[in-house]
CHARMM internal coordinates of N, CA and C (Angstrom, degrees):
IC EDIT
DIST 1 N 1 CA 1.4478
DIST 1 CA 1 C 1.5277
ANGL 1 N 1 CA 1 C 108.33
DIST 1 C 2 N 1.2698
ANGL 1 CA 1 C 2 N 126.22
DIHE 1 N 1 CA 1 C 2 N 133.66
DIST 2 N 2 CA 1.7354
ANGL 1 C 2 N 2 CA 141.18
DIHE 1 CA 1 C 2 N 2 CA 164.68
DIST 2 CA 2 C 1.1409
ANGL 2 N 2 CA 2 C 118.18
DIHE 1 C 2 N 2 CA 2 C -75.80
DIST 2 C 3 N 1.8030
ANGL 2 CA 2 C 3 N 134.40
DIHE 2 N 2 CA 2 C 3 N 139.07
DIST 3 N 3 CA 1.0257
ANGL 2 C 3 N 3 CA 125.33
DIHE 2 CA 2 C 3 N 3 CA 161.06
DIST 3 CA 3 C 1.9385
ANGL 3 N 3 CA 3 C 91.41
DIHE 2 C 3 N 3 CA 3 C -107.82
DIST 3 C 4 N 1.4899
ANGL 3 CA 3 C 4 N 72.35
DIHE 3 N 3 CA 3 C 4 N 169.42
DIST 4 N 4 CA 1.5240
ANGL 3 C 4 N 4 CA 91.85
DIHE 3 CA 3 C 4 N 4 CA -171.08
DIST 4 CA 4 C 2.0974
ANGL 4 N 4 CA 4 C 86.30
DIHE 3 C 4 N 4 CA 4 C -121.81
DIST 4 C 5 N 1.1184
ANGL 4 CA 4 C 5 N 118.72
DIHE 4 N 4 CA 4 C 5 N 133.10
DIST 5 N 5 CA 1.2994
ANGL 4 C 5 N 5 CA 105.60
DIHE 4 CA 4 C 5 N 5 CA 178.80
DIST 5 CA 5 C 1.9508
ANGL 5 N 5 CA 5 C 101.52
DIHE 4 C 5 N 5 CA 5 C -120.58
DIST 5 C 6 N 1.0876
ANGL 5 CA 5 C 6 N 119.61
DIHE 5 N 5 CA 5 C 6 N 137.78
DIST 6 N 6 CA 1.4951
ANGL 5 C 6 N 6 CA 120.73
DIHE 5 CA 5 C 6 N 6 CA -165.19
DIST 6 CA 6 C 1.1867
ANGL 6 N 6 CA 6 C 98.11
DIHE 5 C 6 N 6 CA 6 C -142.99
DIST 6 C 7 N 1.5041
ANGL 6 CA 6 C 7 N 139.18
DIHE 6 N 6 CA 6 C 7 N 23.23
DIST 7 N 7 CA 1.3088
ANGL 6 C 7 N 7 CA 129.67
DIHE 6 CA 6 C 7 N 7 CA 157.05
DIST 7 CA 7 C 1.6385
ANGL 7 N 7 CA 7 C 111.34
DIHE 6 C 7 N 7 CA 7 C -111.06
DIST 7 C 8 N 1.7427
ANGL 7 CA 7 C 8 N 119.86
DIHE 7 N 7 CA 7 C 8 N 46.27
DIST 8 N 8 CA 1.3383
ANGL 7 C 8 N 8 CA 112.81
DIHE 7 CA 7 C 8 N 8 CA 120.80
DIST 8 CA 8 C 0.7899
ANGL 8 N 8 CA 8 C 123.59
DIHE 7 C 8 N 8 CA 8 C -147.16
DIST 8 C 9 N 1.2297
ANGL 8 CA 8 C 9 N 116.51
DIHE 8 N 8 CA 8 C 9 N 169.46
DIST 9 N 9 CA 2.0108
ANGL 8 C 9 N 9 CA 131.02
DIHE 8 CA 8 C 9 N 9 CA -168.78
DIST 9 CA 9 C 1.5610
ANGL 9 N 9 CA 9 C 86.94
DIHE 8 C 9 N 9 CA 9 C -52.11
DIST 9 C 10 N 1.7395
ANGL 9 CA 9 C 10 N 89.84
DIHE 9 N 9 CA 9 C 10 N 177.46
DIST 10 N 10 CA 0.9793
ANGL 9 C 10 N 10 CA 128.52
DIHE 9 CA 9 C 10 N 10 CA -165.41
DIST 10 CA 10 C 1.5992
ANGL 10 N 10 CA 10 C 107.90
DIHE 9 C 10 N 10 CA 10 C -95.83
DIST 10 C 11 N 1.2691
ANGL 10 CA 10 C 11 N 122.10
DIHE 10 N 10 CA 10 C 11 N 123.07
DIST 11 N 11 CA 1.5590
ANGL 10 C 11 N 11 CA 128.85
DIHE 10 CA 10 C 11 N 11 CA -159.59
DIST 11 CA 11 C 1.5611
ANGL 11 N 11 CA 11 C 108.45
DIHE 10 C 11 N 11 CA 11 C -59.92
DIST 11 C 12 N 1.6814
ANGL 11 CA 11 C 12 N 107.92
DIHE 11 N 11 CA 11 C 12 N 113.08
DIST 12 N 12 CA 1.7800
ANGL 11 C 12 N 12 CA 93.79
DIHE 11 CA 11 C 12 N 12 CA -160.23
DIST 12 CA 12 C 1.1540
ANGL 12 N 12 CA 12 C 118.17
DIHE 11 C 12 N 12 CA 12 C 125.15
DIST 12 C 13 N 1.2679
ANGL 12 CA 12 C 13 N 123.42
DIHE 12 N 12 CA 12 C 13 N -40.15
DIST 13 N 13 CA 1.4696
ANGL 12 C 13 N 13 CA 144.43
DIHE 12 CA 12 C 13 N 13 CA -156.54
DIST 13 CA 13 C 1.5753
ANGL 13 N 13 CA 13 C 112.07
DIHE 12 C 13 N 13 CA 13 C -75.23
DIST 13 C 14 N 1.4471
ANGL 13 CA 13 C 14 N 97.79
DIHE 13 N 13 CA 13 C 14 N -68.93
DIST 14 N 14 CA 1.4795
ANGL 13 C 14 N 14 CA 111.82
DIHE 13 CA 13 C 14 N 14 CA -179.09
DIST 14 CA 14 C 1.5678
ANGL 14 N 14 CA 14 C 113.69
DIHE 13 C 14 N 14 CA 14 C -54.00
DIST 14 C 15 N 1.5562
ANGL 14 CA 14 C 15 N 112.58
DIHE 14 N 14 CA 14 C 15 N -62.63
DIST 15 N 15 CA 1.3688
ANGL 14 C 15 N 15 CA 118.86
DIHE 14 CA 14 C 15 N 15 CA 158.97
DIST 15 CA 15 C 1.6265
ANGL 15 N 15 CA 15 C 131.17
DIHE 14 C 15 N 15 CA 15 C -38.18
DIST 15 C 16 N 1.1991
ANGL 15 CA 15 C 16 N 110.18
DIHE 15 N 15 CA 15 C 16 N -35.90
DIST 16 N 16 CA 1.6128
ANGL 15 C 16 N 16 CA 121.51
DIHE 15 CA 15 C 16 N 16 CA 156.21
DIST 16 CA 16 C 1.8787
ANGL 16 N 16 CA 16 C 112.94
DIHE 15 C 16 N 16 CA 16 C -39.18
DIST 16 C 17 N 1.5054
ANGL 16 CA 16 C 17 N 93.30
DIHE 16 N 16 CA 16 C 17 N -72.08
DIST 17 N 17 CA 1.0718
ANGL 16 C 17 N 17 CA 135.99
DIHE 16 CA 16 C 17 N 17 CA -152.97
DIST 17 CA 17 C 1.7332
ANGL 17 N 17 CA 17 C 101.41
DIHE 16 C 17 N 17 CA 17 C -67.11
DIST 17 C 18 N 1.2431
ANGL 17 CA 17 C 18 N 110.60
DIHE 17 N 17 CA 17 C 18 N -42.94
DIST 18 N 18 CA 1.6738
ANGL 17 C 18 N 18 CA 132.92
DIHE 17 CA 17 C 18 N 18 CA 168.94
DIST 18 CA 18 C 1.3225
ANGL 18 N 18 CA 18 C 113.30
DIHE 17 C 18 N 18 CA 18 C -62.47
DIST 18 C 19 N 1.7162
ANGL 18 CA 18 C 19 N 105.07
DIHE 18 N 18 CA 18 C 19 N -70.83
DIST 19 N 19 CA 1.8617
ANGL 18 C 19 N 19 CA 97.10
DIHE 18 CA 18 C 19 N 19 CA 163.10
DIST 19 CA 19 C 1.3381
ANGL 19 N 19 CA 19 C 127.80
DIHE 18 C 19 N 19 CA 19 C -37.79
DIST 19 C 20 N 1.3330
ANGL 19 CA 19 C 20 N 117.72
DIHE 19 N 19 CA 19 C 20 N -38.73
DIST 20 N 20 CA 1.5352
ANGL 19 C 20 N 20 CA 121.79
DIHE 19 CA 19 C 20 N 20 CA -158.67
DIST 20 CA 20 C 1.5702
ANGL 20 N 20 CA 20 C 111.66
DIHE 19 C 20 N 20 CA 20 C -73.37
DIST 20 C 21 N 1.4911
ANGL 20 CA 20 C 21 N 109.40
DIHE 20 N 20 CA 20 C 21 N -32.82
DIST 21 N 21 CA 1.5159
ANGL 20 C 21 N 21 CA 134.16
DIHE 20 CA 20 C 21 N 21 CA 156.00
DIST 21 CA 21 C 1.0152
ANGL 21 N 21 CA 21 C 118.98
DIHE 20 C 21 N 21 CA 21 C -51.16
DIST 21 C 22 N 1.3245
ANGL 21 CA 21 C 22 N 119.13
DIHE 21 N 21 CA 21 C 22 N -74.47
DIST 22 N 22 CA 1.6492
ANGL 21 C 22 N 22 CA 138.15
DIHE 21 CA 21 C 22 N 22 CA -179.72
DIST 22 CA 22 C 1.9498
ANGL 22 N 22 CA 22 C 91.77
DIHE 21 C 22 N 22 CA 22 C -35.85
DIST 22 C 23 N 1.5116
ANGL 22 CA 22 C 23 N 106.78
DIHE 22 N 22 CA 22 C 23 N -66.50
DIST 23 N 23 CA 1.0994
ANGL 22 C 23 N 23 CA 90.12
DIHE 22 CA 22 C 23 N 23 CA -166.06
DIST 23 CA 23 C 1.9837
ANGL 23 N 23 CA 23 C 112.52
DIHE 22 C 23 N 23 CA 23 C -87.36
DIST 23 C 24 N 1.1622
ANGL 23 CA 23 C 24 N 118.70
DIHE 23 N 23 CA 23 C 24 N 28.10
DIST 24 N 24 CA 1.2533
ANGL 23 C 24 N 24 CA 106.97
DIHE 23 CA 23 C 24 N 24 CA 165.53
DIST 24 CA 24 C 1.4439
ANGL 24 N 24 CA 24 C 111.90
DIHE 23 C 24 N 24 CA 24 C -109.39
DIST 24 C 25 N 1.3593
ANGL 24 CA 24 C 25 N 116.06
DIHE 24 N 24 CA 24 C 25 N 9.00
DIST 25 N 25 CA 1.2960
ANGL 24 C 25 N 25 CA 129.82
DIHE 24 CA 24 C 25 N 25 CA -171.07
DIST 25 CA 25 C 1.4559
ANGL 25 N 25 CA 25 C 83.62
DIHE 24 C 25 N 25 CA 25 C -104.68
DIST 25 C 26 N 1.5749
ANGL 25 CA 25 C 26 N 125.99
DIHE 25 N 25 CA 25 C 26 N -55.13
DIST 26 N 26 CA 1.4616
ANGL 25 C 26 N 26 CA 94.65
DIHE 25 CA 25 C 26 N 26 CA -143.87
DIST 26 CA 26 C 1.9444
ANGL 26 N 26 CA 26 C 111.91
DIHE 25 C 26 N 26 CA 26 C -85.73
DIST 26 C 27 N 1.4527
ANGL 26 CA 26 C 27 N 96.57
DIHE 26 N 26 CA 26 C 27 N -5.73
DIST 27 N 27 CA 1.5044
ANGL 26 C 27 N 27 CA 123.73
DIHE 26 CA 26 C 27 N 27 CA 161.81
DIST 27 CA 27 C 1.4807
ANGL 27 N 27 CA 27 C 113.76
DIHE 26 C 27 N 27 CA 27 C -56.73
DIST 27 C 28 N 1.5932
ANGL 27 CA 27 C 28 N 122.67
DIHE 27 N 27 CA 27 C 28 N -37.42
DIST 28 N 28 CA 1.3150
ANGL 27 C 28 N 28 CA 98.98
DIHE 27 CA 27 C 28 N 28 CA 172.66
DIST 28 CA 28 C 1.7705
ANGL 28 N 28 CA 28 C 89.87
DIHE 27 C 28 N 28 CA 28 C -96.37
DIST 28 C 29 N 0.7187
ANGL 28 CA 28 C 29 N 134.56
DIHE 28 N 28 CA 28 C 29 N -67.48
DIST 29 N 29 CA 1.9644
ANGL 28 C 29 N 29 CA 119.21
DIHE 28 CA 28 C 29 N 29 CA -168.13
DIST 29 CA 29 C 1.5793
ANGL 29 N 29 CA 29 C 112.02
DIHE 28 C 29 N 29 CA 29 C -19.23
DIST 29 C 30 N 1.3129
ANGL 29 CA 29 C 30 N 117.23
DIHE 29 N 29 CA 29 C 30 N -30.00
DIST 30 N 30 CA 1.6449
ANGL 29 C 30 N 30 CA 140.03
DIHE 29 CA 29 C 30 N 30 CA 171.03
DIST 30 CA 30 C 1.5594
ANGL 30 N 30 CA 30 C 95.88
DIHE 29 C 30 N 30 CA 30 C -49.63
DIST 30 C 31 N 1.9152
ANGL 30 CA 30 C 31 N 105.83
DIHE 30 N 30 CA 30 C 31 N -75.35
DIST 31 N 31 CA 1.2963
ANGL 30 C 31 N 31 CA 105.58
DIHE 30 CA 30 C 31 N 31 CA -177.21
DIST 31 CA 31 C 1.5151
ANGL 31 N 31 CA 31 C 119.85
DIHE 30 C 31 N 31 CA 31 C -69.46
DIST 31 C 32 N 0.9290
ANGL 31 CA 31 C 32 N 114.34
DIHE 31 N 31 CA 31 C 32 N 3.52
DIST 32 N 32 CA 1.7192
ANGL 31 C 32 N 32 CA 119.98
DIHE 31 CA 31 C 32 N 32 CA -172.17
DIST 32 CA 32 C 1.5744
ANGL 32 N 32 CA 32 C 98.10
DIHE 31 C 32 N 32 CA 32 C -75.51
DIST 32 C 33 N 1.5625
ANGL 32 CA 32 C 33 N 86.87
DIHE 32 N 32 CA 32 C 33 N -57.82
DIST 33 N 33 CA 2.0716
ANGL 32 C 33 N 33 CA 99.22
DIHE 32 CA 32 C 33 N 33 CA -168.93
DIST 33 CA 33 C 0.8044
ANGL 33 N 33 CA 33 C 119.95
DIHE 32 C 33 N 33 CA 33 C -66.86
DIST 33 C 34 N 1.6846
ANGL 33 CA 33 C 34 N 130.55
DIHE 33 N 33 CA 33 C 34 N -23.00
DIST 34 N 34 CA 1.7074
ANGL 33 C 34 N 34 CA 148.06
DIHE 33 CA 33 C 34 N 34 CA -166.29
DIST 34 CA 34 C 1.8138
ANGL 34 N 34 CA 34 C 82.89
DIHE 33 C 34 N 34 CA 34 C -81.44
DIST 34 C 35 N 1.2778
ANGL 34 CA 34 C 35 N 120.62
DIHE 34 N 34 CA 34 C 35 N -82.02
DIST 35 N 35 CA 1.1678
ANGL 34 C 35 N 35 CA 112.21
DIHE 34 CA 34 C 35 N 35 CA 155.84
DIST 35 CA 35 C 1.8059
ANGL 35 N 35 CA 35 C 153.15
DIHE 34 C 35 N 35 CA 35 C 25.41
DIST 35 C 36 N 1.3829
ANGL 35 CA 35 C 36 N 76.18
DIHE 35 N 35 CA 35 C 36 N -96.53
DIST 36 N 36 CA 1.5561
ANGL 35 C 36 N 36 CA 102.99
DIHE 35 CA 35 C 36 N 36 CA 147.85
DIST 36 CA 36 C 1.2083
ANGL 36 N 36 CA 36 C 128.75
DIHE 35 C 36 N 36 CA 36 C -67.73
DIST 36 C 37 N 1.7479
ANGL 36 CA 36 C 37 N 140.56
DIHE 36 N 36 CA 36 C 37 N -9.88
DIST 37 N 37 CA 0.9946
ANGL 36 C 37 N 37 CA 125.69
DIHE 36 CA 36 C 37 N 37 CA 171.09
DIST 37 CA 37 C 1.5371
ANGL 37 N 37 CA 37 C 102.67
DIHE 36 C 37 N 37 CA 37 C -109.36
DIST 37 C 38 N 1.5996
ANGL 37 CA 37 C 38 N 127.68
DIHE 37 N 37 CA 37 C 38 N -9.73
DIST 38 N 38 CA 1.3664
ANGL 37 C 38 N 38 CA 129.33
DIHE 37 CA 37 C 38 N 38 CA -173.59
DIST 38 CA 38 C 1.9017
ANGL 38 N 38 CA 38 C 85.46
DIHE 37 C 38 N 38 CA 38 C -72.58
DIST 38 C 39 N 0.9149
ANGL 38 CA 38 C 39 N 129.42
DIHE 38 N 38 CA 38 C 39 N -62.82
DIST 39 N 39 CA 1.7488
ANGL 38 C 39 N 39 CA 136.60
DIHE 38 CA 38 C 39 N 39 CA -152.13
DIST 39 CA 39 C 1.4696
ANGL 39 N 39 CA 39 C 68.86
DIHE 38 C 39 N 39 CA 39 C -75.20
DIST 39 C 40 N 1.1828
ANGL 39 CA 39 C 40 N 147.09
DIHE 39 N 39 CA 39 C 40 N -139.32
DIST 40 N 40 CA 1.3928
ANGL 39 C 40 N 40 CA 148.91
DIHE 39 CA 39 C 40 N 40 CA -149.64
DIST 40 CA 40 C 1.6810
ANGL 40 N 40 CA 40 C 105.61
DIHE 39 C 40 N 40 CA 40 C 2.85
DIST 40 C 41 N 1.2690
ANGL 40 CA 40 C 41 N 132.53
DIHE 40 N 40 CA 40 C 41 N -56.74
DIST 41 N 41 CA 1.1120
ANGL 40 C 41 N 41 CA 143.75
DIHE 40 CA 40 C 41 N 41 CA -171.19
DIST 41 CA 41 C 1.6880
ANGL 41 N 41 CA 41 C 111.06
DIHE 40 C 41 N 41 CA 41 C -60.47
DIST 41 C 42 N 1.4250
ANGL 41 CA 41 C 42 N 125.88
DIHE 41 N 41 CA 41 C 42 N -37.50
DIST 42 N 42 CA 1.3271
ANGL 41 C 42 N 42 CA 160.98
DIHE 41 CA 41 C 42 N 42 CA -160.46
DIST 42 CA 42 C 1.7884
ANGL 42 N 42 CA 42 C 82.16
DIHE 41 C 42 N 42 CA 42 C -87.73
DIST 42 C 43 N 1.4432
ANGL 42 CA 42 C 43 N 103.52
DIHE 42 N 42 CA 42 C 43 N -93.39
DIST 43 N 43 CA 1.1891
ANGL 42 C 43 N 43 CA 105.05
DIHE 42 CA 42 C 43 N 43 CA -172.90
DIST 43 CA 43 C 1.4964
ANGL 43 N 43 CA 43 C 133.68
DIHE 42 C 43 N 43 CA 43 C -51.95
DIST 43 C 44 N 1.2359
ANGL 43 CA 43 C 44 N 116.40
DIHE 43 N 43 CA 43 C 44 N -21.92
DIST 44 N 44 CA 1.7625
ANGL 43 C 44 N 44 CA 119.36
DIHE 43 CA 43 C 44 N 44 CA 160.43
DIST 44 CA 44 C 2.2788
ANGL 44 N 44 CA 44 C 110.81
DIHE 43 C 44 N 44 CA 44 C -80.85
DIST 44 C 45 N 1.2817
ANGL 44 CA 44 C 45 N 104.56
DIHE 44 N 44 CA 44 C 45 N -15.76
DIST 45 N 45 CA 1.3076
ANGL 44 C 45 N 45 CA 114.80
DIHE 44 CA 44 C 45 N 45 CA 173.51
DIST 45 CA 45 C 1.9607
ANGL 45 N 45 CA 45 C 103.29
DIHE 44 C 45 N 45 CA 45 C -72.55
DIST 45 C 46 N 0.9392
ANGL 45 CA 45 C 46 N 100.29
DIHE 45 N 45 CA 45 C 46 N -73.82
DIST 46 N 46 CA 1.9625
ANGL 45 C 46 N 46 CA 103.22
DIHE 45 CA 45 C 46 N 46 CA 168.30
DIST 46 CA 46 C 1.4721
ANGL 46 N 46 CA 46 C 127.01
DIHE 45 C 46 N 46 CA 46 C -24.68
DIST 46 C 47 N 1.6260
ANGL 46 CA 46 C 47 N 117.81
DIHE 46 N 46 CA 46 C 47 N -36.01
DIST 47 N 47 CA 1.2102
ANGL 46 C 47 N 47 CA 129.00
DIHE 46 CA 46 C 47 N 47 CA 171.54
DIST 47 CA 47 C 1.6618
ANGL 47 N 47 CA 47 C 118.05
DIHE 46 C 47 N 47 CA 47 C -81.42
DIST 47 C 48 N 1.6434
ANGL 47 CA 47 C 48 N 96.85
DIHE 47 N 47 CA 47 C 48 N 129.50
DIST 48 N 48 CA 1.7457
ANGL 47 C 48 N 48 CA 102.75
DIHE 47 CA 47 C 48 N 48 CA -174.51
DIST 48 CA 48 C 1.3601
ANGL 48 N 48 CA 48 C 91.86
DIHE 47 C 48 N 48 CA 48 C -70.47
DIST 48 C 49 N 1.6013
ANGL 48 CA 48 C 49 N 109.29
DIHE 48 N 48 CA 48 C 49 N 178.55
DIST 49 N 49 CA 1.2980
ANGL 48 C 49 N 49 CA 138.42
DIHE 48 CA 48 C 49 N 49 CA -142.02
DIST 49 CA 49 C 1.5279
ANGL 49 N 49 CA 49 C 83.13
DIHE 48 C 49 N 49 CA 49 C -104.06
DIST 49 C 50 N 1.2893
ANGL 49 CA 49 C 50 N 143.88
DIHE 49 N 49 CA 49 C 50 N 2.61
DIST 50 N 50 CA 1.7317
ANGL 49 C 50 N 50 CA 142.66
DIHE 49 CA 49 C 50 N 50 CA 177.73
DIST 50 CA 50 C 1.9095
ANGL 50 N 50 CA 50 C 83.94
DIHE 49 C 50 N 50 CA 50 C -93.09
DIST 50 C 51 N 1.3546
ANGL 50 CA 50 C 51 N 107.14
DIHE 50 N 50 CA 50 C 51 N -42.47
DIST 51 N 51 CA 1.9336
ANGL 50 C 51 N 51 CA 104.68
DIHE 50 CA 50 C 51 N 51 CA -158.20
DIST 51 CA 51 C 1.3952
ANGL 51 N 51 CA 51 C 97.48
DIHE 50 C 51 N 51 CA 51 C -91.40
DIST 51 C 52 N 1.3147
ANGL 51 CA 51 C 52 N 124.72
DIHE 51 N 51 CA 51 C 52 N 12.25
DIST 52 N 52 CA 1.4827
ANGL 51 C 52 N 52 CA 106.31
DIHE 51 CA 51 C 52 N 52 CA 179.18
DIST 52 CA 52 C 1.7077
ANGL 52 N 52 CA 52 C 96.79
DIHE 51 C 52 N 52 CA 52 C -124.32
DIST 52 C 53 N 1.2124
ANGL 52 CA 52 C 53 N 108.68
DIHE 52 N 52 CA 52 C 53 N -24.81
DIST 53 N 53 CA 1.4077
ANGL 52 C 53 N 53 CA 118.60
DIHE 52 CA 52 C 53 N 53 CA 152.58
DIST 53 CA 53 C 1.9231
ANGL 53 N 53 CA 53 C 127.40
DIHE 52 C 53 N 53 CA 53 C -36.71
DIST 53 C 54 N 1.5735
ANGL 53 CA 53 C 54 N 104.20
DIHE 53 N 53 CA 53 C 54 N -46.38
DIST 54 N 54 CA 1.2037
ANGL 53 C 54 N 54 CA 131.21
DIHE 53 CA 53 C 54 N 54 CA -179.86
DIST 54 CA 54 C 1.6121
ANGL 54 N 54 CA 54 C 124.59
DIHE 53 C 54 N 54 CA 54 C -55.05
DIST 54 C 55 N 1.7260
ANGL 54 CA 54 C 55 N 91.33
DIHE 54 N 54 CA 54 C 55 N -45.36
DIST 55 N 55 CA 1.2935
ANGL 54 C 55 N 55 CA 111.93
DIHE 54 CA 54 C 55 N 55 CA 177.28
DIST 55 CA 55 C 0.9515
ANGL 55 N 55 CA 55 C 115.45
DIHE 54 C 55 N 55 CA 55 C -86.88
DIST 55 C 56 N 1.3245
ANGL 55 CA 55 C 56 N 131.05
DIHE 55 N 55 CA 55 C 56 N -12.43
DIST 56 N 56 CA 1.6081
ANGL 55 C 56 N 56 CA 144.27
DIHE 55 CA 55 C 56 N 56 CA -167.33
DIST 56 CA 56 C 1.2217
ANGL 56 N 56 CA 56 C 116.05
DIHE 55 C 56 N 56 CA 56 C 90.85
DIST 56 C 57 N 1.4116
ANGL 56 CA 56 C 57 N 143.93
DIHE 56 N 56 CA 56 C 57 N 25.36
DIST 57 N 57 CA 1.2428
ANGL 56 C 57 N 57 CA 128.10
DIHE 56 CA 56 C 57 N 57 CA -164.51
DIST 57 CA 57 C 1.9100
ANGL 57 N 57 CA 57 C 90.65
DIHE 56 C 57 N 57 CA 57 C -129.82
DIST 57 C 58 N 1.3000
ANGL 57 CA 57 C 58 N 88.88
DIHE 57 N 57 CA 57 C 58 N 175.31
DIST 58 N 58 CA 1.9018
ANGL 57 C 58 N 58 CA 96.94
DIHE 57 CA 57 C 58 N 58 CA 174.19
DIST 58 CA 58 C 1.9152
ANGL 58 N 58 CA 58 C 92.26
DIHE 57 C 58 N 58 CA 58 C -132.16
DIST 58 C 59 N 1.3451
ANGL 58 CA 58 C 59 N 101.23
DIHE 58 N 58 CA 58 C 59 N 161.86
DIST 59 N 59 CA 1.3601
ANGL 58 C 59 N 59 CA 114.36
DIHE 58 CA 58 C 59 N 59 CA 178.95
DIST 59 CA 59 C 1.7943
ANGL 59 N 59 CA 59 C 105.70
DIHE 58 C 59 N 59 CA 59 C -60.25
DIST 59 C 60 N 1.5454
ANGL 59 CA 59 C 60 N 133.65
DIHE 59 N 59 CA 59 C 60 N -35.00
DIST 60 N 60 CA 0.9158
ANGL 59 C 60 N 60 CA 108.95
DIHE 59 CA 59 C 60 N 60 CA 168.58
DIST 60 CA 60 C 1.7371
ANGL 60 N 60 CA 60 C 129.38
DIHE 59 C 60 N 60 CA 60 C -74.42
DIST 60 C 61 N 1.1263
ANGL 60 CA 60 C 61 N 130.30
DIHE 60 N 60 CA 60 C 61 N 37.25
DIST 61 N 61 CA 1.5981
ANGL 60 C 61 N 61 CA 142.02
DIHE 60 CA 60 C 61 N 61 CA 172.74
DIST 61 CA 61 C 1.3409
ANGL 61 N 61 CA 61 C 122.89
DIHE 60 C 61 N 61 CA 61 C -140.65
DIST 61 C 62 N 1.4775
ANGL 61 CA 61 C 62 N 108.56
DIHE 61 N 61 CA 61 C 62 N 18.00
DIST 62 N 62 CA 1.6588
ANGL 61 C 62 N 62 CA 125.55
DIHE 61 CA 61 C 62 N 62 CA 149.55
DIST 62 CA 62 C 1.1585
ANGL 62 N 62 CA 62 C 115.60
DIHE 61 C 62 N 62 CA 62 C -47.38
DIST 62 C 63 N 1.3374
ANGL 62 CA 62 C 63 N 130.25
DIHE 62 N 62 CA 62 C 63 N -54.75
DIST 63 N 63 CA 1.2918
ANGL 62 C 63 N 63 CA 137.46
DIHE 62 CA 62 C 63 N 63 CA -160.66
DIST 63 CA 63 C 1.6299
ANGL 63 N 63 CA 63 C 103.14
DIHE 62 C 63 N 63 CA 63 C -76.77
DIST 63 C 64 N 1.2354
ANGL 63 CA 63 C 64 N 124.88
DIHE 63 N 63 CA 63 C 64 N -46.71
DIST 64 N 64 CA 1.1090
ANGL 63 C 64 N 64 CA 129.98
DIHE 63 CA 63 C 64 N 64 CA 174.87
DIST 64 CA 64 C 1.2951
ANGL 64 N 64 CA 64 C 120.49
DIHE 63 C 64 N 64 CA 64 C -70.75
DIST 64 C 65 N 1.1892
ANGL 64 CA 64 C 65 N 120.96
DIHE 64 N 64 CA 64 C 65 N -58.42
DIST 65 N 65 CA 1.7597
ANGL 64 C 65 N 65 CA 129.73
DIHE 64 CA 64 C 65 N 65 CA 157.18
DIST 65 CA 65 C 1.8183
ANGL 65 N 65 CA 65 C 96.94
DIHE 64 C 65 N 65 CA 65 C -13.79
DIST 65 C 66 N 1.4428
ANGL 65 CA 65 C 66 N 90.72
DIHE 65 N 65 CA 65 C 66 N -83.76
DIST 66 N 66 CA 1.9306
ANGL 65 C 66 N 66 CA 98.75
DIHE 65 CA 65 C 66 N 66 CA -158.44
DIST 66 CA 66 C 1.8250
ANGL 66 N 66 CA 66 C 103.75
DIHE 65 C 66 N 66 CA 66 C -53.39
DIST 66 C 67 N 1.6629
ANGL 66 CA 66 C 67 N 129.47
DIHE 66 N 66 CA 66 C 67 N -36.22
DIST 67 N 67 CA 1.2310
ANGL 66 C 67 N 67 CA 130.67
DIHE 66 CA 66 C 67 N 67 CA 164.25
DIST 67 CA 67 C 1.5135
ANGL 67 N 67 CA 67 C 122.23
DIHE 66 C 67 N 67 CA 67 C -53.00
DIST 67 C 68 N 1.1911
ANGL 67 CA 67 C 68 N 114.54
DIHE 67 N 67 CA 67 C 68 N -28.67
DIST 68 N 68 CA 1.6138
ANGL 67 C 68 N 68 CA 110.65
DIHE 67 CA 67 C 68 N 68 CA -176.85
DIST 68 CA 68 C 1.7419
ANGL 68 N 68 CA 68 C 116.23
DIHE 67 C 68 N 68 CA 68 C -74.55
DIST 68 C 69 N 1.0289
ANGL 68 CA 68 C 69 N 106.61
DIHE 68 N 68 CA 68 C 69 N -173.81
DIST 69 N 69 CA 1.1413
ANGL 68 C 69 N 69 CA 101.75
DIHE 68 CA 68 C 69 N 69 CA 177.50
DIST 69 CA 69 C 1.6960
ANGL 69 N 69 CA 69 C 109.59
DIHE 68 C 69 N 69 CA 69 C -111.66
DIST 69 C 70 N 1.0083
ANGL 69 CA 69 C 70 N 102.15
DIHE 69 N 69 CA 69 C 70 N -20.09
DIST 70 N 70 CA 1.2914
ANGL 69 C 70 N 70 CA 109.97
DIHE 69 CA 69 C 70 N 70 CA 174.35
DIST 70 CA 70 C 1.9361
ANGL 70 N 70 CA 70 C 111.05
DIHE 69 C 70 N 70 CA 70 C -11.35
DIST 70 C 71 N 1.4685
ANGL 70 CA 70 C 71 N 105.79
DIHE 70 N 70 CA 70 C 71 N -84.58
DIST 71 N 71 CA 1.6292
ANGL 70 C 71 N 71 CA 123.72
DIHE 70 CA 70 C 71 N 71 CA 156.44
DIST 71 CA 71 C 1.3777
ANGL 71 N 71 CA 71 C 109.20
DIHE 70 C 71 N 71 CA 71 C -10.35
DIST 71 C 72 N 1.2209
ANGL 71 CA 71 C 72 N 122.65
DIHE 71 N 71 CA 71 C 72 N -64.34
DIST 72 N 72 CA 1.4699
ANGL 71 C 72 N 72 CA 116.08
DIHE 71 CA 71 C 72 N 72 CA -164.93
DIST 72 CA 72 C 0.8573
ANGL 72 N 72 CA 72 C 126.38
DIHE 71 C 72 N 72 CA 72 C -96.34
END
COOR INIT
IC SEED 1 N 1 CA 1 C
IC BUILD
């Protein structure tokens, strides 16, 4: 007598199916951080050069500030 066994995917499938996730997940965390460093970037841009002084920073390390990870 043969069994026929049909409780698993199809060889390929899952792994397909996993990548396609993996990378639609890491596509929005992409847009999350781009995001997150434009409003960070915005909001350290608004502060005069006495309030960015305060925190320790100078207007040229905006760009870097909101890029690091430091923030998040």
């Amino acid at each position: 007598m043969a069994a026929f066994d049909t409780t698993r995917t199809t060889y390929g499938v899952a792994s397909f199916a996993s990548r396609t996730c993996a990378f639609v997940a890491d596509l929005a965390m992409q847009v999350q951080a781009w995001n997150d460093a434009r409003v960070t970037r915005n909001a350290l841009s608004n502060l005069t050069d006495r309030e960015l002084a305060d925190i320790g920073l100078v207007r040229g390390e905006i760009d870097s500030i909101a890029n690091s990870n430091m923030i998040r």
